[in-house]
Gaussian input, Z-matrix of N, CA and C with variables (Angstrom, degrees):
# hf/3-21g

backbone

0 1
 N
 C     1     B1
 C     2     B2     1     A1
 N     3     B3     2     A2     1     D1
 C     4     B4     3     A3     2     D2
 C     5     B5     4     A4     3     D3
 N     6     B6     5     A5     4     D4
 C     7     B7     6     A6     5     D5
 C     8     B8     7     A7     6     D6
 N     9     B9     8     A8     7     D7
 C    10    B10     9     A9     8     D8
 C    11    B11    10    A10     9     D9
 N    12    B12    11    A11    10    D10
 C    13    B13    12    A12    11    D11
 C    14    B14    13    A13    12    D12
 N    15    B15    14    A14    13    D13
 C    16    B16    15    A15    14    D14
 C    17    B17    16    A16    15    D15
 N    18    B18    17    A17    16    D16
 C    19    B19    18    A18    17    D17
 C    20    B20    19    A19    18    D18
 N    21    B21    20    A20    19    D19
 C    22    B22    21    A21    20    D20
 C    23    B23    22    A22    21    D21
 N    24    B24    23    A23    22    D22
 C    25    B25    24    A24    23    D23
 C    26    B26    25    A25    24    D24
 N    27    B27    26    A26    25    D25
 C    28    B28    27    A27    26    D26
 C    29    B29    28    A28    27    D27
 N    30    B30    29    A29    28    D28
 C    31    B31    30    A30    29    D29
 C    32    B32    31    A31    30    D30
 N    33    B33    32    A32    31    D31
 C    34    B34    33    A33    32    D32
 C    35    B35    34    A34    33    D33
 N    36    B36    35    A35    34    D34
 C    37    B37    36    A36    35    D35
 C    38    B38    37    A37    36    D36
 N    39    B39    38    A38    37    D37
 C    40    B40    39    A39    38    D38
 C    41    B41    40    A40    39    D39
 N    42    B42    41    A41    40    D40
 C    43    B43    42    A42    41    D41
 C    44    B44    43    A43    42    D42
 N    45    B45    44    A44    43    D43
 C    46    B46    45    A45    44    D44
 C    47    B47    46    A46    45    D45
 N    48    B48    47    A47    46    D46
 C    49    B49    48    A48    47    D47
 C    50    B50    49    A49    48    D48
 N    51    B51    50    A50    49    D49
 C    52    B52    51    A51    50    D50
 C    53    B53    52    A52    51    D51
 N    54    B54    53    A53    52    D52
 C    55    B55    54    A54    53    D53
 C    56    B56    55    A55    54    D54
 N    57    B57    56    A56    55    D55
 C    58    B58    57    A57    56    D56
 C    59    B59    58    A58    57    D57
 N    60    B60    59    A59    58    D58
 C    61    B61    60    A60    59    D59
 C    62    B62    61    A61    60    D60
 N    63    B63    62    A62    61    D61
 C    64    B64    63    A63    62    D62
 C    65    B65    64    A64    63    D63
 N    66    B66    65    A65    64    D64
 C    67    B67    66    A66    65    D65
 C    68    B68    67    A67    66    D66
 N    69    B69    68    A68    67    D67
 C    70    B70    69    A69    68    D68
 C    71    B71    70    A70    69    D69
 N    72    B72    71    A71    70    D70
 C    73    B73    72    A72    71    D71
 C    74    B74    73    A73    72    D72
 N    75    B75    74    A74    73    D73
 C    76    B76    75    A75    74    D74
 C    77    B77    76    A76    75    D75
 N    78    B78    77    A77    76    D76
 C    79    B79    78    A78    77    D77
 C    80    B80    79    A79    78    D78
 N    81    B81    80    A80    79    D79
 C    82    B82    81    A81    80    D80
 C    83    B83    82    A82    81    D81
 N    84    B84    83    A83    82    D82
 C    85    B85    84    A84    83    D83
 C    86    B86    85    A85    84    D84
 N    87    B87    86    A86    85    D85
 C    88    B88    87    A87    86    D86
 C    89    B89    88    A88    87    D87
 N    90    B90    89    A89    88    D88
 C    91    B91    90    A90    89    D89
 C    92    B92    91    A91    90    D90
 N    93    B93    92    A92    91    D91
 C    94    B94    93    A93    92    D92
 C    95    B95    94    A94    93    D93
 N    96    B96    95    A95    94    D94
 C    97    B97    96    A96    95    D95
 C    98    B98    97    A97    96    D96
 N    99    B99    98    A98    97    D97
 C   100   B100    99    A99    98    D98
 C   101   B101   100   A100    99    D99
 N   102   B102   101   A101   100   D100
 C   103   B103   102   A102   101   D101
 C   104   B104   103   A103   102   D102
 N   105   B105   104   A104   103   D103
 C   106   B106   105   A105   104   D104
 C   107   B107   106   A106   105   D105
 N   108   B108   107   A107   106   D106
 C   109   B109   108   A108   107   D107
 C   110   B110   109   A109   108   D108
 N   111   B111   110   A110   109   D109
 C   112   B112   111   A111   110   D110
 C   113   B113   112   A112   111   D111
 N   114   B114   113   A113   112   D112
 C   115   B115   114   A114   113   D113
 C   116   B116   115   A115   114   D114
 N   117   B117   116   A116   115   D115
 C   118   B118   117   A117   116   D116
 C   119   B119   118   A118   117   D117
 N   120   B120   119   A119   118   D118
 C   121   B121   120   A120   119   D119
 C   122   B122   121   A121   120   D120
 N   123   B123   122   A122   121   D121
 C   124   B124   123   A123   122   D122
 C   125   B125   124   A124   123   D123
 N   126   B126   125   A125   124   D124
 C   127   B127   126   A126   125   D125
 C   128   B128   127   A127   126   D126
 N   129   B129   128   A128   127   D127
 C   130   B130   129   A129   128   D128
 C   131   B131   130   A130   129   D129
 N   132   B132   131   A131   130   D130
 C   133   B133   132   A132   131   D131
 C   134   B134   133   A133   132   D132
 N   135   B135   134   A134   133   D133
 C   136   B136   135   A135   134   D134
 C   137   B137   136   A136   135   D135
 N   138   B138   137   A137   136   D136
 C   139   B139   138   A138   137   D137
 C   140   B140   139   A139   138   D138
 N   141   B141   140   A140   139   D139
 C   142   B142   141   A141   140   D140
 C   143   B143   142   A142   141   D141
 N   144   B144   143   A143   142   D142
 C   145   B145   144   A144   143   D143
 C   146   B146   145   A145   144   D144
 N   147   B147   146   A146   145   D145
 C   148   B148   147   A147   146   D146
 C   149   B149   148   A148   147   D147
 N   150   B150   149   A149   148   D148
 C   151   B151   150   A150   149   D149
 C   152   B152   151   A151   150   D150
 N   153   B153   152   A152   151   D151
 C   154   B154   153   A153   152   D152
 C   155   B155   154   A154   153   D153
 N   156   B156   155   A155   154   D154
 C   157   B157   156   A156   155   D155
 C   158   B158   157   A157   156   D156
 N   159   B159   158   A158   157   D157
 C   160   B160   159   A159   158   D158
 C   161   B161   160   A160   159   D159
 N   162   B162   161   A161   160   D160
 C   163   B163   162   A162   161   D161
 C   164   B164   163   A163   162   D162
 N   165   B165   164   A164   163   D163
 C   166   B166   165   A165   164   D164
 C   167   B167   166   A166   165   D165
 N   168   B168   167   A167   166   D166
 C   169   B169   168   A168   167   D167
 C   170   B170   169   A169   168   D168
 N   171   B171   170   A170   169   D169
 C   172   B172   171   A171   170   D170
 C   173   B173   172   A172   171   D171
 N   174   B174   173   A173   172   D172
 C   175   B175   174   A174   173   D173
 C   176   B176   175   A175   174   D174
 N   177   B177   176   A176   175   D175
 C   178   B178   177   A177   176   D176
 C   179   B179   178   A178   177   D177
 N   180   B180   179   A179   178   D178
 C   181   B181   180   A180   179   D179
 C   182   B182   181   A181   180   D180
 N   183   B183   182   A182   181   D181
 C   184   B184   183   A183   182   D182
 C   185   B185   184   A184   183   D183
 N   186   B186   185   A185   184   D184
 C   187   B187   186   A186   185   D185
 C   188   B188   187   A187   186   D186
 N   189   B189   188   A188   187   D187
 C   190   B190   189   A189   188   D188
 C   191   B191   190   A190   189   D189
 N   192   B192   191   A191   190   D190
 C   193   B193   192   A192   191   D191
 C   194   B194   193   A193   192   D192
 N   195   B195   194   A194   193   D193
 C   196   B196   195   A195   194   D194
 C   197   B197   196   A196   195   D195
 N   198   B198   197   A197   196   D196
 C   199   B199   198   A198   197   D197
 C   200   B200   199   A199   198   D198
 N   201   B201   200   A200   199   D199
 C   202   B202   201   A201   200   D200
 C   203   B203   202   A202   201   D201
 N   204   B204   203   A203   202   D202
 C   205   B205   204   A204   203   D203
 C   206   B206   205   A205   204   D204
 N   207   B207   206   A206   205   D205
 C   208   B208   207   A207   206   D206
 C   209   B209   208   A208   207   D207
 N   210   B210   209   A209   208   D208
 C   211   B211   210   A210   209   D209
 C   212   B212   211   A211   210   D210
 N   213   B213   212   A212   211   D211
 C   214   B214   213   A213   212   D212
 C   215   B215   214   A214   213   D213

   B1=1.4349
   B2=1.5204
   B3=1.4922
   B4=1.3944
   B5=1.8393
   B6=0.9605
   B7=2.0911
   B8=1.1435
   B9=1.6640
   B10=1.3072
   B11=1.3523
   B12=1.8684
   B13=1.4718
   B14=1.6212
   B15=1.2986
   B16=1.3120
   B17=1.8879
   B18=1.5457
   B19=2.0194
   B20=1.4528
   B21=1.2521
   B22=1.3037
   B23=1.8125
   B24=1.1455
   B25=1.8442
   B26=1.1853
   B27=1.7294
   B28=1.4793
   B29=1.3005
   B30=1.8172
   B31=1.2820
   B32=2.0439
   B33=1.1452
   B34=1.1901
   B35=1.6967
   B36=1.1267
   B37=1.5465
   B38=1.5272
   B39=1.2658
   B40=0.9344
   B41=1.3881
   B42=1.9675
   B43=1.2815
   B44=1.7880
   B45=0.9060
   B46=1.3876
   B47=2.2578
   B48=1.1450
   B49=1.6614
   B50=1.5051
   B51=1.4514
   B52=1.3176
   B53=2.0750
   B54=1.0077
   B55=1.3058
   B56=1.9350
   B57=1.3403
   B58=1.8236
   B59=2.1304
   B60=1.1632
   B61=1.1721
   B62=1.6855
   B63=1.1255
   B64=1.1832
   B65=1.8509
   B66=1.3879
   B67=1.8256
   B68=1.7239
   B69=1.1471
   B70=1.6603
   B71=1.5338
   B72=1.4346
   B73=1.7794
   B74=1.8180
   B75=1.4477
   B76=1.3947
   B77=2.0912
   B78=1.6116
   B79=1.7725
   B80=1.4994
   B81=1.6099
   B82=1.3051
   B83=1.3620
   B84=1.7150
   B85=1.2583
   B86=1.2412
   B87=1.9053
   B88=2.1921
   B89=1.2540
   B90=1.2019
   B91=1.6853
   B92=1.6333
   B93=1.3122
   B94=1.4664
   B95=1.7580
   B96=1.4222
   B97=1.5371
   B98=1.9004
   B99=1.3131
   B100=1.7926
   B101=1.2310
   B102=1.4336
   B103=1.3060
   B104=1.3659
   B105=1.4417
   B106=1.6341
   B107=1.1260
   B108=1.1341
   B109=1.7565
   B110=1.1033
   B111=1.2339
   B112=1.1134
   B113=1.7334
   B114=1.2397
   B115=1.6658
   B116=1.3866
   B117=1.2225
   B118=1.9304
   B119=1.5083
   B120=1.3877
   B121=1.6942
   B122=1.7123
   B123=0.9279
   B124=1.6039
   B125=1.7552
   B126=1.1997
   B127=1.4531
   B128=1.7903
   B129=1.2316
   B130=1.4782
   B131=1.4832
   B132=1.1558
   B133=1.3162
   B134=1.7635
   B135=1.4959
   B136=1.0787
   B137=1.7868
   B138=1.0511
   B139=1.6039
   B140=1.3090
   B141=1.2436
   B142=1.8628
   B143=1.6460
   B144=1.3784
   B145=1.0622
   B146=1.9832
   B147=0.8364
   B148=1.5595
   B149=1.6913
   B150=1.2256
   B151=1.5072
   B152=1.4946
   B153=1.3275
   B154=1.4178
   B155=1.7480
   B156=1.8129
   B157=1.5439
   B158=1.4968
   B159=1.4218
   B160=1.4767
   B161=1.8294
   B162=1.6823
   B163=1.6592
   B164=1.6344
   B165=1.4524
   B166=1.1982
   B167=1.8206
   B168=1.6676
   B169=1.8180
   B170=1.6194
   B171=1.3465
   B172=2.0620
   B173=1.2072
   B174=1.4274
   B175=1.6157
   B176=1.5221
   B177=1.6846
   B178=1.7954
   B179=1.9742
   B180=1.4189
   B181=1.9931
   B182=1.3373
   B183=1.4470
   B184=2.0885
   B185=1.2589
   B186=1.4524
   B187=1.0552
   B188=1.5574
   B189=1.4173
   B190=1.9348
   B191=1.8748
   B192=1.9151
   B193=1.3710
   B194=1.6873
   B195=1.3095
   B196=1.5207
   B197=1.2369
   B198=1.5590
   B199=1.4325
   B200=2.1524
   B201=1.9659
   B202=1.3482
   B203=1.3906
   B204=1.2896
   B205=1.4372
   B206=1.6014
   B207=1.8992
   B208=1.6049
   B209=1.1963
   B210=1.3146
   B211=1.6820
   B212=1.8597
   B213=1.2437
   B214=1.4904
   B215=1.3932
   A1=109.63
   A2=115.37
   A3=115.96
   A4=105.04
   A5=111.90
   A6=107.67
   A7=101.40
   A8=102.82
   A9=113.17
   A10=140.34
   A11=97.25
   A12=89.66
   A13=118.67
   A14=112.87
   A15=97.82
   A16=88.92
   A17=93.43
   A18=86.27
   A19=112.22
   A20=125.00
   A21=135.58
   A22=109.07
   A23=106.95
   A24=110.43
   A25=111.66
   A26=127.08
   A27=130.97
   A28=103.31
   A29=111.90
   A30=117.65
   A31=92.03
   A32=124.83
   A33=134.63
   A34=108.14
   A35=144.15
   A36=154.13
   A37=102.85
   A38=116.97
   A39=120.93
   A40=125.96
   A41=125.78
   A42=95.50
   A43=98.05
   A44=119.88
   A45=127.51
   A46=122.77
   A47=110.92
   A48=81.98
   A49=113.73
   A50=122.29
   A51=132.33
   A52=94.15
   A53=91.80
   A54=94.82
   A55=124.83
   A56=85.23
   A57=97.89
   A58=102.23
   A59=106.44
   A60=112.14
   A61=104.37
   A62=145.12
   A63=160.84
   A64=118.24
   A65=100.50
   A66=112.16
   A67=95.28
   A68=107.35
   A69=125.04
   A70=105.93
   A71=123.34
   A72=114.99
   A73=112.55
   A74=117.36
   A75=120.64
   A76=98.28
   A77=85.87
   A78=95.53
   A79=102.99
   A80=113.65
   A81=130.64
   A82=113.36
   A83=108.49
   A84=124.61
   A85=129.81
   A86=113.04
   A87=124.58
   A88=78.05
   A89=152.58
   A90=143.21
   A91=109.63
   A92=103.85
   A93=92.16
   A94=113.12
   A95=113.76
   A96=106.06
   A97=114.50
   A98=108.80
   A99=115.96
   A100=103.48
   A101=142.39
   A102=121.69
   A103=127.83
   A104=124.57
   A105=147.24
   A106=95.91
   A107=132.47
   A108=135.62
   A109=149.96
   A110=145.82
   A111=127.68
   A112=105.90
   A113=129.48
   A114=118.76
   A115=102.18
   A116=109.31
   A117=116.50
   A118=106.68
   A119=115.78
   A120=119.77
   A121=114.21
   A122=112.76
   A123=142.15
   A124=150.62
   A125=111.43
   A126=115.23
   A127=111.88
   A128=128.00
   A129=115.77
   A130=125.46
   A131=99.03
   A132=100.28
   A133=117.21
   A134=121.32
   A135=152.23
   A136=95.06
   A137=125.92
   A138=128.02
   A139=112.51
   A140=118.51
   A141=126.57
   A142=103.10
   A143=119.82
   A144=99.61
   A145=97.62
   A146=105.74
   A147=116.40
   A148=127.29
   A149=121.61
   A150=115.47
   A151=117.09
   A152=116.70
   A153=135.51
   A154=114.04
   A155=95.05
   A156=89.60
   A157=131.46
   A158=94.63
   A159=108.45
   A160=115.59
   A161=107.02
   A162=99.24
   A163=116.78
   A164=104.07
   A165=122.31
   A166=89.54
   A167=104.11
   A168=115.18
   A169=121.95
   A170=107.37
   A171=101.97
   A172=114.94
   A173=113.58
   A174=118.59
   A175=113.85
   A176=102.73
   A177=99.85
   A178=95.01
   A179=76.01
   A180=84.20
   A181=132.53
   A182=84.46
   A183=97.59
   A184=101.80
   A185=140.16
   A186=123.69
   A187=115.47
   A188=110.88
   A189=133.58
   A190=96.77
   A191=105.77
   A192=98.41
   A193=109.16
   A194=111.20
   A195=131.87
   A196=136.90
   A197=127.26
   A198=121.06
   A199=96.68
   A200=95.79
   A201=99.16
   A202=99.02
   A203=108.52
   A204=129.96
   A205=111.67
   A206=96.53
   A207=84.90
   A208=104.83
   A209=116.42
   A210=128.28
   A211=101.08
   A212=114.78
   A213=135.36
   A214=90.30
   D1=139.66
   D2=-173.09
   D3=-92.69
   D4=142.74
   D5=160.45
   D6=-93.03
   D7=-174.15
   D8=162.52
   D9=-49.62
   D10=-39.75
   D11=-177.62
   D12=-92.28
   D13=15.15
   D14=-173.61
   D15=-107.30
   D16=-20.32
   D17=170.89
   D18=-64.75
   D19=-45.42
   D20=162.75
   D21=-32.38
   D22=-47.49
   D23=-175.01
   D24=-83.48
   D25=-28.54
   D26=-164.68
   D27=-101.84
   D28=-39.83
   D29=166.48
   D30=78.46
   D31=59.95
   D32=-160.30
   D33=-109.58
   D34=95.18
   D35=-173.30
   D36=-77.28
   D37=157.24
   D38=145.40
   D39=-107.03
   D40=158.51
   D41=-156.76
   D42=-136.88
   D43=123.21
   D44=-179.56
   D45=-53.39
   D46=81.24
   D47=169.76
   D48=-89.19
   D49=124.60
   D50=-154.60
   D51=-96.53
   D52=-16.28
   D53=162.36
   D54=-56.68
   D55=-57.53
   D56=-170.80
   D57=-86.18
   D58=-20.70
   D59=-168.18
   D60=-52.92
   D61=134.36
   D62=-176.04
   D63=-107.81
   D64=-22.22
   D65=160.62
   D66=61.94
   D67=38.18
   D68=165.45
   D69=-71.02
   D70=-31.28
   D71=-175.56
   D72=80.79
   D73=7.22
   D74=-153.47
   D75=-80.37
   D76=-21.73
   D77=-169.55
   D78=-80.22
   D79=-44.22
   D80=154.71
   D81=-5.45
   D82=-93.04
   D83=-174.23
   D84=-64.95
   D85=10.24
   D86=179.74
   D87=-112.55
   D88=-47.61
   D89=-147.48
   D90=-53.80
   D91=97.58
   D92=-176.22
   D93=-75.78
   D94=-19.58
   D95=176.35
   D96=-85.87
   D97=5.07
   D98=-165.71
   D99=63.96
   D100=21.58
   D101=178.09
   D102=-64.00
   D103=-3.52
   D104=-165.79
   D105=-89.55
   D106=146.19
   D107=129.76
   D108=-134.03
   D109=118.63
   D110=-125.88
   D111=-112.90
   D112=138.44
   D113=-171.85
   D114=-131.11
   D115=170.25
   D116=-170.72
   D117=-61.65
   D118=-3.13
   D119=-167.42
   D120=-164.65
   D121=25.75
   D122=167.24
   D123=157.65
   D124=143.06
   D125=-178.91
   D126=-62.63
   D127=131.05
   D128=138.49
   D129=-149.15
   D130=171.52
   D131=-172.47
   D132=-133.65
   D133=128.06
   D134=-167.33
   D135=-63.16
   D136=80.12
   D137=169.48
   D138=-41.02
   D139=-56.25
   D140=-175.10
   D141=-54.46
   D142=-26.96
   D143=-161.34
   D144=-127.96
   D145=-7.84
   D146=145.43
   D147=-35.72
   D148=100.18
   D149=-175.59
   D150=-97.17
   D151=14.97
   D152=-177.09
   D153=32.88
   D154=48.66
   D155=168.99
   D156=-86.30
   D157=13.48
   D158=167.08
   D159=73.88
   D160=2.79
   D161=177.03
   D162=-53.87
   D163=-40.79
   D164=-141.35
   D165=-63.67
   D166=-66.53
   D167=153.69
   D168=-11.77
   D169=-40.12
   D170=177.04
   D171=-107.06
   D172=-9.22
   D173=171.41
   D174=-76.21
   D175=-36.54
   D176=-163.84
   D177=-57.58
   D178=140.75
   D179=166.08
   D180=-78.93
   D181=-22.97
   D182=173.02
   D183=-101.69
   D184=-25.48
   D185=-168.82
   D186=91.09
   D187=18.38
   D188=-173.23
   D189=-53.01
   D190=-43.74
   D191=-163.85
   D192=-109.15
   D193=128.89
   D194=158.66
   D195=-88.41
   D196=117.11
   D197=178.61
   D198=-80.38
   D199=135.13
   D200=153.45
   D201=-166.46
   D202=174.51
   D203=-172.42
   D204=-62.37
   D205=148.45
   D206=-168.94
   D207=-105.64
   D208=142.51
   D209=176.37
   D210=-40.76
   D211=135.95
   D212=-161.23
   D213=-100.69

């Protein structure tokens, strides 16, 4: 699991495919900072406040969300 400060050093996003996303809320309900949100017609997620501990990544059921590096 990553914290803050090593997200801070890797600078690590999480990344939405809205394709596979199924809008189940499952990433929703592990997010310990609320950075997710869920709307009648898409997922997103609040980067700034995102700590990239990666729950949200082993909960999805399809596998919609990906941890990777953020464009510099």
């Amino acid at each position: 699991m990553l914290n803050a400060a090593v997200r801070n050093q890797t600078e690590l996003k999480v990344i939405v495919d809205h394709e596979l996303c199924c809008y189940c809320g499952a990433c929703v309900a592990v997010c310990p900072p609320d950075a997710i949100f869920l709307t009648d017609s898409f997922l997103a997620i609040d980067q700034e406040t995102c700590t990239a501990c990666e729950r949200c990544t082993k909960m999805c059921p399809v596998h919609a969300l990906t941890m990777a590096e953020a464009a510099q």
